[in-house]
C-alpha positions as CSV (number, residue, x, y, z in Angstrom):
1,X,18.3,-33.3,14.1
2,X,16.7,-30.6,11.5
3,X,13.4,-29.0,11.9
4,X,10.4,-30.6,10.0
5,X,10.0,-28.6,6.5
6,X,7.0,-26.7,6.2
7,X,4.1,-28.3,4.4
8,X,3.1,-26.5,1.0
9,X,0.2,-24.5,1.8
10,X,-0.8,-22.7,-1.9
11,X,-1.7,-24.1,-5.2
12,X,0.7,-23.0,-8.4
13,X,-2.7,-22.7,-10.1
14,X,-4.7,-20.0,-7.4
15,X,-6.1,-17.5,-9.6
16,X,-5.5,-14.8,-6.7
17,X,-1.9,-16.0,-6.7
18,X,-1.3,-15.8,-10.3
19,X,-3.0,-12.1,-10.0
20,X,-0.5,-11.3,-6.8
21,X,2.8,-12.9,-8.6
22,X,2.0,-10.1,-11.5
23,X,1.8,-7.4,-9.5
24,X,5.0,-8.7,-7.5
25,X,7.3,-9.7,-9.9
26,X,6.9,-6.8,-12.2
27,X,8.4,-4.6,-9.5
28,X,12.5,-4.1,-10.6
29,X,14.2,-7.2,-9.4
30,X,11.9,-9.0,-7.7
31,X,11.7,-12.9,-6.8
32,X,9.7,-15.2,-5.5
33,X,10.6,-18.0,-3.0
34,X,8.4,-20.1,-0.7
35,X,9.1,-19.7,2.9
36,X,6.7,-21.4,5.8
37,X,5.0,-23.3,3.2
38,X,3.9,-20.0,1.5
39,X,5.0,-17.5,-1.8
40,X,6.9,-14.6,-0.6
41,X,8.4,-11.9,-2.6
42,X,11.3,-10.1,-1.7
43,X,14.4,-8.3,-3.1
44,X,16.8,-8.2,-0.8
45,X,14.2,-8.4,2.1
46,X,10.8,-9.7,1.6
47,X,7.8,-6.9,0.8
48,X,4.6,-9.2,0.3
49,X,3.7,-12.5,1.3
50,X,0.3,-14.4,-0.4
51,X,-2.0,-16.7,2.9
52,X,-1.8,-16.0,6.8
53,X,-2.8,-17.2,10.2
54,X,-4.6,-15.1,13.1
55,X,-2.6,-15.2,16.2
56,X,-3.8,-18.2,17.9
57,X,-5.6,-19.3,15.3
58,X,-3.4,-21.5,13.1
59,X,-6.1,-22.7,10.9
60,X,-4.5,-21.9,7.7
61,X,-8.1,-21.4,5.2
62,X,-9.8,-18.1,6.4
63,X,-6.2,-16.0,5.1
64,X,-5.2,-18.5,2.6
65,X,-5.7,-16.1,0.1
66,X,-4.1,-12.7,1.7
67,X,-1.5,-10.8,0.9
68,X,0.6,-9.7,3.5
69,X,2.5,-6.3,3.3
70,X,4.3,-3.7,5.6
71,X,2.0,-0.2,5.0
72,X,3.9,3.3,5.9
73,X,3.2,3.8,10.0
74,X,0.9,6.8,8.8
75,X,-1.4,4.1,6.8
76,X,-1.9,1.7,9.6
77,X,-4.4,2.7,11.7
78,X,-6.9,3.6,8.9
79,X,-6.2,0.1,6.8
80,X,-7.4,-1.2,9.7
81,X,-10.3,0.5,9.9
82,X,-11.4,-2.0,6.9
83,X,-13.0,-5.1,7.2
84,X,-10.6,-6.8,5.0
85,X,-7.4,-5.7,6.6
86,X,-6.5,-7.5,9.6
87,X,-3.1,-8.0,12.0
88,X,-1.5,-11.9,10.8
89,X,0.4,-13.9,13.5
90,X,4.3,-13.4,13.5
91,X,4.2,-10.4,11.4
92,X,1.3,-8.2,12.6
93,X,3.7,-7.5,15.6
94,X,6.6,-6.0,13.7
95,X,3.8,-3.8,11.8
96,X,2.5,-6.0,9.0
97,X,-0.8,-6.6,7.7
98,X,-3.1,-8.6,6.1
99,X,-5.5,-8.0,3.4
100,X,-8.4,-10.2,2.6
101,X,-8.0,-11.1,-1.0
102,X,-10.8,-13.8,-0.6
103,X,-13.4,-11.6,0.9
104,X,-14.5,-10.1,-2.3
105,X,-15.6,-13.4,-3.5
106,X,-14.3,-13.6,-6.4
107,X,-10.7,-12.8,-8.5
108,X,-12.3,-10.7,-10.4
109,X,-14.4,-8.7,-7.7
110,X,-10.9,-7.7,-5.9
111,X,-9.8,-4.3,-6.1
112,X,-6.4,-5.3,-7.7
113,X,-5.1,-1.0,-8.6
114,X,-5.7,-1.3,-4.5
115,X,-3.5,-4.6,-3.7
116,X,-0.7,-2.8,-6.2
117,X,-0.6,0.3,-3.9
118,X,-0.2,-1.9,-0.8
119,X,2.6,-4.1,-2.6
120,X,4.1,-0.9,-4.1
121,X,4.2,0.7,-0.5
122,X,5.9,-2.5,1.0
123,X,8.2,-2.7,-1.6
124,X,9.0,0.9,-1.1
125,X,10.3,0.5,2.4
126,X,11.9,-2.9,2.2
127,X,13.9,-2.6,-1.0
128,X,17.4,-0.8,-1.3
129,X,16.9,2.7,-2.9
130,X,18.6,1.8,-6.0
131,X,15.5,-0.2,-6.4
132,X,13.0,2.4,-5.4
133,X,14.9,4.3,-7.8
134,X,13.9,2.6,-10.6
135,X,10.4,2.4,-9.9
136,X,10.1,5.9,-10.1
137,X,12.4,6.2,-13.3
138,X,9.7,3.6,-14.7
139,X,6.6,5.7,-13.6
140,X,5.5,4.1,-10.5
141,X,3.9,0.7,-10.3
């Protein structure tokens, strides 16, 4: 017997999506693919993920609109110093985060330049360094 699929948990259309699938796919050979019912982006492994759950709190609207990313060990404990950072289920274990893109209130009123150094981190330590290597030959993010 196979597993029930995931329901679709995004809308093609989200303005914070179409935002986060810029910064993502404009990193060198990056793709998008929905896993759980949600957008990821990965190369060979995934570096950013857009909506989240709390642990024990599956109720998928307060993170809908999140990107999740794997900051540098170093970063961690002072993302989550911020009110918009917080530790998803599943992934917050493993050293993930969260980042409340809805929390500013509007698309418009997120700090994007910030979102791109968090996805440009992730994708830093989850992409082979052939691909790091041509971020840096292409000046960064």
């Amino acid at each position: 017997m196979e597993g029930m699929p995931h329901p679709v948990m995004f809308e093609d259309a989200d303005p914070y999506l179409v935002r986060l699938r810029e910064i993502c796919l404009a990193l060198p050979e990056a793709q998008e693919k929905v896993s759980h019912g949600r957008p990821t982006f990965f190369t060979k492994k995934v570096f950013a993920g857009y909506g989240a759950v709390l642990r024990g709190d599956h109720d998928p609207e307060p993170y809908a609109r999140s990107v999740v990313f794997l900051p540098d060990a170093a970063d961690r404990p002072a993302l989550l110093d911020d009110d918009r950072v917080f530790e998803p289920a599943y992934l917050g274990p493993y050293g993930w985060l969260g980042f409340d893109l809805g929390a500013s209130g509007s698309v418009g009123a997120v700090a994007w330049d910030e979102v791109g150094e968090l996805v440009d981190a992730s994708y830093r330590l989850t992409a082979p360094p052939r691909l790091v290597r041509l971020l840096d030959d292409a000046g960064g993010p």
